[in-house]
C-alpha positions in Angstrom: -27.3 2.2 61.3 -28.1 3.4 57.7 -28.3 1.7 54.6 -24.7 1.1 53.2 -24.5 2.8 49.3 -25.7 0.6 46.3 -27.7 1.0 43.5 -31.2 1.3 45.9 -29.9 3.4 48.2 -27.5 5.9 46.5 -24.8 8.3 48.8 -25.8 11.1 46.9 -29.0 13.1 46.6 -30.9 13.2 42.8 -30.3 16.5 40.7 -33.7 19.1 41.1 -33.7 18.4 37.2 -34.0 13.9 38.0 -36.8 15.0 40.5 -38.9 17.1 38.4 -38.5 14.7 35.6 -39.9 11.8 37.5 -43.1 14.1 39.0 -44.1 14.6 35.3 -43.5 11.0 34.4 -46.0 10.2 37.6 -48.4 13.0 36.9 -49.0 11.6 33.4 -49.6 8.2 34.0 -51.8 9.4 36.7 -53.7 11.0 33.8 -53.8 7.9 31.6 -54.7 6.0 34.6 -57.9 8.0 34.7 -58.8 8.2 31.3 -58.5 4.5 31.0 -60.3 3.8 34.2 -63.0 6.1 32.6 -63.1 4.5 29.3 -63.3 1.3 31.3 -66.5 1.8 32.9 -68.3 3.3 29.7 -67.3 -0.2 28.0 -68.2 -1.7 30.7 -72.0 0.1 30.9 -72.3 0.5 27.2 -73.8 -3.4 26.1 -76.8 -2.6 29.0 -77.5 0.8 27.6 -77.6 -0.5 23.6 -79.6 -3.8 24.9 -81.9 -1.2 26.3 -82.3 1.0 23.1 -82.6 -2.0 21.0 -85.3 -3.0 23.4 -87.0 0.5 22.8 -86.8 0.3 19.6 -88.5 -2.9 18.9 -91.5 -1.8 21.8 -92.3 1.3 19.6 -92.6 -0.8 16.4 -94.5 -3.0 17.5 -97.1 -0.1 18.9 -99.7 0.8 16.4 
């Protein structure tokens, strides 16, 4: 039996136009999802990379 018609589960098909509109509202935040996933991880490595240049930095002053 299907689905009686309501706001979820409308009688009539979505316009070409509603379709296309949605697929380029989910292919941008796909886009910021993976720039922000990306930006995450180099905030996430970056404290470990300057704690190792700091480090660095101090060894070769104190070298004669």
């Amino acid at each position: 039996m299907p689905p009686k018609c309501n706001d979820y589960f409308p009688c009539s098909s979505p316009s070409p136009a509603a379709i296309a509109a949605l697929r380029q509202s989910l292919s941008s935040s796909r886009v910021d999802a993976s720039l922000f996933t990306i930006l995450n991880k180099l905030c996430d490595l970056a404290p470990a990379y300057l704690i190792g240049v700091a480090v660095d930095v101090i060894v070769e002053q104190e070298d004669p």
